[in-house]
N, C-alpha and C positions, 0 to 999 in steps of 0.2 A: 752359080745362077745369079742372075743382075736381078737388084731389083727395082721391081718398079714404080714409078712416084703416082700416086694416086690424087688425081686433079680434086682439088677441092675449089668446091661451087662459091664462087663469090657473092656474096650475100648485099644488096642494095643497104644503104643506109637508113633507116626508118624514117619515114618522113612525117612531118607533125600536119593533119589537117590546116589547111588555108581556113582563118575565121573571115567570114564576110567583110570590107572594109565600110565602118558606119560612119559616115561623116554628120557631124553634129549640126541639127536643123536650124538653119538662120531663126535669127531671135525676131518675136510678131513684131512687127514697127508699125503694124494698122492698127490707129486709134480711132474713134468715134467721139467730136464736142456736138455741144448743140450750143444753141442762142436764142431765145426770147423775143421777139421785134416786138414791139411797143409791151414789155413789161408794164404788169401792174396798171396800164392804160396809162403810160408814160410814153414822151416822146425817145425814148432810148432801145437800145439795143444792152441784153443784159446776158451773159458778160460784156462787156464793151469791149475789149480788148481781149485776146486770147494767143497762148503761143502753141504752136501748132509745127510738128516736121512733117518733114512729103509722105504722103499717104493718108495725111487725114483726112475724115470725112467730117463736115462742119454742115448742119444738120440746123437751119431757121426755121423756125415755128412762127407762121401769121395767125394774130389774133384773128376772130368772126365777129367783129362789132359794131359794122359797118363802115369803117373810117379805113383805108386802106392805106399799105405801106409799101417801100419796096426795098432791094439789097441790092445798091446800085455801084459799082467800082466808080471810085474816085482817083484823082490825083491830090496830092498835100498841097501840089504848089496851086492847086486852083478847086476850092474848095466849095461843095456846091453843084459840082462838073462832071459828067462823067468825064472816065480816063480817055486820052484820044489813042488811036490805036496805034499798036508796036509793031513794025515788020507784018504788018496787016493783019493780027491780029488782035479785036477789041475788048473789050471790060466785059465782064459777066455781067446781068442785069434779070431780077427777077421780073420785072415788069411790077403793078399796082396789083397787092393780090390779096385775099383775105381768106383767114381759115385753110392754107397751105402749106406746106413743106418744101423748104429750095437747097440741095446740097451742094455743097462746093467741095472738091480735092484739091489738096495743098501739092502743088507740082516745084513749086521753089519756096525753098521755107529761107530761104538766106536773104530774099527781100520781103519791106513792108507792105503791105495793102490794106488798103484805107477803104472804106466803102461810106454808102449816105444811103438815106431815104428821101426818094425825091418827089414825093407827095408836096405838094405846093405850102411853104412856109414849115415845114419839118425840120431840113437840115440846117436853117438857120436858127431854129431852139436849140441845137446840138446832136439833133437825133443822127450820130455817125458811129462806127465803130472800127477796127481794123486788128488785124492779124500779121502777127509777128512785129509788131509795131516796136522800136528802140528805145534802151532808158532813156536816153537821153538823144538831144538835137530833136528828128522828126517824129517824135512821141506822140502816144494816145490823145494824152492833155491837150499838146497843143496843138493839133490836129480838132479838137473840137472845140479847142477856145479862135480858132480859123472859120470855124465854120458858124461860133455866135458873134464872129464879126461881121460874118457877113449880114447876119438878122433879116431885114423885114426887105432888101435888098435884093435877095434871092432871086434869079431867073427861074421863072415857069418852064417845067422841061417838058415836051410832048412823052407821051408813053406809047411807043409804038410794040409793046408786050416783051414777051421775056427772049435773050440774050441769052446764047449760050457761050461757051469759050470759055477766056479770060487771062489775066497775065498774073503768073504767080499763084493763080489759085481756078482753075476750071468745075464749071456748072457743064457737066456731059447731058443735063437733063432738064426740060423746061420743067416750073414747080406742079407738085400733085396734091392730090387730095390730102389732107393732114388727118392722121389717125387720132381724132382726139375723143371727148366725152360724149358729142354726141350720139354713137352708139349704145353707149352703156345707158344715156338719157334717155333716149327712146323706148328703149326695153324693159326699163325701170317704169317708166309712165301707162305701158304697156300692161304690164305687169299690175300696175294700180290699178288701171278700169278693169281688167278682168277681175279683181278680188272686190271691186267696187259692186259690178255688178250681178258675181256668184252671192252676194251680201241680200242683196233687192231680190234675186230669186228664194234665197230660203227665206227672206221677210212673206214673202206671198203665200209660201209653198203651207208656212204656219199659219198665217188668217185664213187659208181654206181649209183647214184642218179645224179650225177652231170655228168657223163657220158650220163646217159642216155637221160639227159633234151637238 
């Protein structure tokens, strides 16, 4: 009798589950500065300088004190000025504004930008400031010792309101209302006359009491 070979079933290799592939989340590069414009009721911009990579958001705060200011793009080499425009593209320009907020996104952070305030006889006290500005050659410093050369000299620039754009650093947005104290002021004073005059009600409520006894 022959015998016969008995097929044995070929069994697959075990295969080890596929783990999902997690590619590791790009690291946040959006930061948030801000800036002061006329600190302390100075003609300056505070910080005056700042460094900044693409994606920042740079965040100006106008005082409310009736004397107005503005964050106007300049050029270094003509100081005082606004920027003339690149490949038809012009300078950011908040326009004259008070008690508002003006942002600007840093789109090239590998060149300087220089800004003023171009409120008549401001930029010639110094009041300039600039972003990404260089240690050396076209620097902060001398970018505003430029601009108190110019002094009492200064061209009167028309304001024809806020600029959007910009080179090296874009304002997508004309400036807004500035979320400041006034709020909390109001509600605080608010707050006053009612407990002022809840005071004057129970003063009455007892001399008619004491009247009437």
């Amino acid at each position: 009798m022959e015998a016969t070979a008995t097929a044995v079933p070929h069994r697959a290799a075990a295969r080890r589950p596929l783990l999902p592939l997690r590619l590791p989340a790009p690291p946040d590069r959006s930061t948030a500065l801000q800036i002061d414009v006329a600190a302390g009721g100075n003609f300056v911009f505070s910080p005056a300088n700042v460094t900044a990579s693409n994606g920042t958001l740079i965040t100006f705060f106008f005082p409310n004190n009736g004397l107005p200011h503005s964050v106007t793009q300049g050029d270094f080499n003509s100081p005082c000025e606004p920027i003339a425009p690149q490949n038809g593209v012009s300078g950011f320009d908040s326009g004259l504004q008070q008690g508002v907020q003006f942002t600007l996104n840093v789109t090239n952070d590998q060149i300087p930008i220089y800004f003023f305030c171009k409120e008549p006889t401001h930029c010639g006290l110094g009041m300039v400031g600039s972003i990404n500005a260089p240690s050396t050659g076209n620097t902060h410093d001398a970018w505003q010792a430029a601009a108190l050369k110019v002094g009492g000299s200064e061209k009167t620039l028309q304001d024809n309101g806020p600029v959007t754009g910009g080179i090296g650093a874009v304002a997508t947005a004309t400036p807004s209302a500035s979320g400041g104290s006034s709020g909390s002021s109001g509600s605080g004073n608010g707050a006053s006359g009612l407990s002022v005059s809840s005071a004057a009600a129970l003063a009455g409520l007892v001399a008619a009491l004491f009247f009437a006894a």
